[in-house]
KOLLO-909067 format. One record per atom (N, C-alpha, C, CB): y, x, z; atom name. Coordinates in steps of 0.2 Angstrom, whole numbers. Each point is the difference from the previous one (the first is absolute). Glycine has a CB too. Example, Ala and Ser with C-alpha at 12.3 -4.5 7.8 and 13.67 -1.06 7.14 Angstrom:
residues 2
      y      x      z  rose
    -28     66     39     N
      6     -4      0    CA
      6      4      0     C
     -6     -9      6    CB
     11      7    -10     N
      6      4      1    CA
      5     -4      3     C
     -3      6    -10    CB
END
This chain:
residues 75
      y      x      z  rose
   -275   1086    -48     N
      7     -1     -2    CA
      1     -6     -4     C
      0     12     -1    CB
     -7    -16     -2     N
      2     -4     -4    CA
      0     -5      4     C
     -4      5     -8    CB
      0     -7     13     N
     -1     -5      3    CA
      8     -1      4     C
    -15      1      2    CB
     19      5      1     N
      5     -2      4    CA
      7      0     -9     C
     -6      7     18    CB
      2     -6    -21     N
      7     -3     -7    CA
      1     -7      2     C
     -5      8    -13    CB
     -4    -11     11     N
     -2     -7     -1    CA
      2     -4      6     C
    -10      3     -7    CB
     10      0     13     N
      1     -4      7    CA
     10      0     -2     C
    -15      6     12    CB
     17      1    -13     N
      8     -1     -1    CA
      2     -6     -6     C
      1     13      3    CB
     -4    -13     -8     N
      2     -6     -6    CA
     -1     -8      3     C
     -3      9    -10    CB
     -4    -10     13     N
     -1     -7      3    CA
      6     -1      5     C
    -13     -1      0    CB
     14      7      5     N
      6     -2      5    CA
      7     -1     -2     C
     -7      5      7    CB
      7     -2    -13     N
      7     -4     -2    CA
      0     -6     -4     C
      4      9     -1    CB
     -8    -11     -2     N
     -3     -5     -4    CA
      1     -9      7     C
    -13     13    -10    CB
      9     -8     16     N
      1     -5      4    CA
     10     -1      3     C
    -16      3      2    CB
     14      3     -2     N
     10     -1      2    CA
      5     -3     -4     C
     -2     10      4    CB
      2    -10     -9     N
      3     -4     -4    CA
     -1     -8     -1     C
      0     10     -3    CB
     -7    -10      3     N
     -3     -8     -2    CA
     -2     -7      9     C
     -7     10    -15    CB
      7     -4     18     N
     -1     -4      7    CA
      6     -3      5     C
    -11      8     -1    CB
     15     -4      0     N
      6     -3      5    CA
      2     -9     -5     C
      7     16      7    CB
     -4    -16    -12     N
      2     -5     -3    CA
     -6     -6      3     C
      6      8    -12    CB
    -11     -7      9     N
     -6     -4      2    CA
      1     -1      8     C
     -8      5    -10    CB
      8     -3     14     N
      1     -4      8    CA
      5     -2      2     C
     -7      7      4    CB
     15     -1     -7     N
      4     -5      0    CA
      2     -5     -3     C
      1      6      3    CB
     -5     -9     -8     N
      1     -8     -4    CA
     -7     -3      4     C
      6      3    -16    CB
    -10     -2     21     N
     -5     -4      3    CA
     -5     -3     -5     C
      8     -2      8    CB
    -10      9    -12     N
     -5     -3     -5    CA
     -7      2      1     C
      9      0     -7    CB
    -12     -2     11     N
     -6      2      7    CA
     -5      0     -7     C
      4     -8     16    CB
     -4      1    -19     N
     -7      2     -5    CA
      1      5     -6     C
     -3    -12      1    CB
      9     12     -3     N
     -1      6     -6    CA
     -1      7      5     C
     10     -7    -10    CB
     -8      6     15     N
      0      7      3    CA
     -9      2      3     C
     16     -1      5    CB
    -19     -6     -4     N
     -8     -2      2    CA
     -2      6     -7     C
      0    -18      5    CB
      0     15    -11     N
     -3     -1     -7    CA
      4     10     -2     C
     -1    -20     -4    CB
      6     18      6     N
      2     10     -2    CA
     -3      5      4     C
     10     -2     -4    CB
    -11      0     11     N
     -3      5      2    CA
     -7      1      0     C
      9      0      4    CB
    -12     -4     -5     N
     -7     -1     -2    CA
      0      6     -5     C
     -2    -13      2    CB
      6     11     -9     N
     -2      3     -7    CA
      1      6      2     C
      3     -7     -9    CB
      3      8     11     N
      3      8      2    CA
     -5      6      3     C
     10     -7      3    CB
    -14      2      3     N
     -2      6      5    CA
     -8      1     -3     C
      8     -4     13    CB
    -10      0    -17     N
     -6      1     -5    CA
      3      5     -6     C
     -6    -14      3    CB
     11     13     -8     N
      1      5     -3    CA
      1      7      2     C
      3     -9     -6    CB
     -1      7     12     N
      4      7      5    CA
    -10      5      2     C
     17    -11      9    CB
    -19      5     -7     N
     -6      5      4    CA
     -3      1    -10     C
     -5     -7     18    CB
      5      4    -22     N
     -4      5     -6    CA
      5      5     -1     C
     -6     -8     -7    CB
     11     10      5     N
      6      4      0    CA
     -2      7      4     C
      9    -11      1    CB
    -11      9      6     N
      0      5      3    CA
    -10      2      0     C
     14     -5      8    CB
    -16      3     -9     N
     -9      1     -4    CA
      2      4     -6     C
     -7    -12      3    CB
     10      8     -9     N
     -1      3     -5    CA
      5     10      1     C
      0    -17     -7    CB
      5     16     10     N
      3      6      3    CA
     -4      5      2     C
      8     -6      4    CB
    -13      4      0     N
     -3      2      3    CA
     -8      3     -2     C
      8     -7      5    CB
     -8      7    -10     N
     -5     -1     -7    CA
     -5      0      3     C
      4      6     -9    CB
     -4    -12     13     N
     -6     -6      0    CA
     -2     -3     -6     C
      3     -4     11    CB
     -7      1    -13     N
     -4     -3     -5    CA
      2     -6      1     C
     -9      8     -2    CB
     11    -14     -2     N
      1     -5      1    CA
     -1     -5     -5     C
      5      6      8    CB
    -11    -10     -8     N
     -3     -4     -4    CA
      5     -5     -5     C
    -10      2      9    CB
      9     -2    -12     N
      7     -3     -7    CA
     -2     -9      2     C
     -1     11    -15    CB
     10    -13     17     N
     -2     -7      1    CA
     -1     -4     -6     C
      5      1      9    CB
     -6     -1    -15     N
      0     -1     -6    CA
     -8     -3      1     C
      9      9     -6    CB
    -13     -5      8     N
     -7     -1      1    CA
     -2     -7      8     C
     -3     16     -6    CB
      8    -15      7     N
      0     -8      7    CA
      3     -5     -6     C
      5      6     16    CB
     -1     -5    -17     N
      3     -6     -6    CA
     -5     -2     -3     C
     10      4     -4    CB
    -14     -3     -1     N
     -3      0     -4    CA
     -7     -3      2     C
      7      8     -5    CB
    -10     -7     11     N
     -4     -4      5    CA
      2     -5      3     C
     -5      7      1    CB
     13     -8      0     N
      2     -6      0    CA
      0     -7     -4     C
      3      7      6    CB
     -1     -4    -14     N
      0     -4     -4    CA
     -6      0     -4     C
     10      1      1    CB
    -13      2      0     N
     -8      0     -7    CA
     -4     -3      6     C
     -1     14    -10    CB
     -2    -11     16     N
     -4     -6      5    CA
      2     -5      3     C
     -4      7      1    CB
     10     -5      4     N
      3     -6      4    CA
      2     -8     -7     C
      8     11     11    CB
     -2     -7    -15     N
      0     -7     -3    CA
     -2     -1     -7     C
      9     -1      7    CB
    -16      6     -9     N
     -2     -2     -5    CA
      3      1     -5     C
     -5     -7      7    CB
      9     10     -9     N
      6      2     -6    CA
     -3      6     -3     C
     11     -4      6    CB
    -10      3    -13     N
      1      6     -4    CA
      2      1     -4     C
     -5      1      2    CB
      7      4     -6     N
      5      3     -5    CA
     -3      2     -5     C
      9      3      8    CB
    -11     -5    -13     N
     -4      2     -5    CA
      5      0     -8     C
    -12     -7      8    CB
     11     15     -9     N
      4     -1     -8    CA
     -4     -4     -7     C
      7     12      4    CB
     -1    -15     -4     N
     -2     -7     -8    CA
      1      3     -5     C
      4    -11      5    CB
END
């Protein structure tokens, strides 16, 4: 029940926000939104699903403390 709630709220989400976007020919924003979309859309439908689903907080945080060497230290 929860997953076809989640699947009903993305498809209006898309219904609303997608026609404008093709009919103004806006090919990259619609590139870069549906990207985000169908990734929040597939955790949406995990987290519904009560899959377990690792906090992206902890990818961030190995981006910025190893990749770029950054840290937040209180002064």
């Amino acid at each position: 029940m929860k997953v076809l709630l989640v699947i009903i709220a993305f498809f209006g989400i898309a219904a609303v926000d997608l026609p404008d976007m093709i009919r103004n020919k806006q090919w990259r924003n619609l590139a870069i939104y549906s990207a985000i979309f169908l990734s929040v859309f597939t955790f949406g439908i995990l987290v519904a699903s009560d899959i377990t689903v690792p906090s992206p907080i902890k990818a961030i945080q190995v981006i910025y403390r190893d990749v770029l060497g950054l840290s937040f230290k209180a002064s």
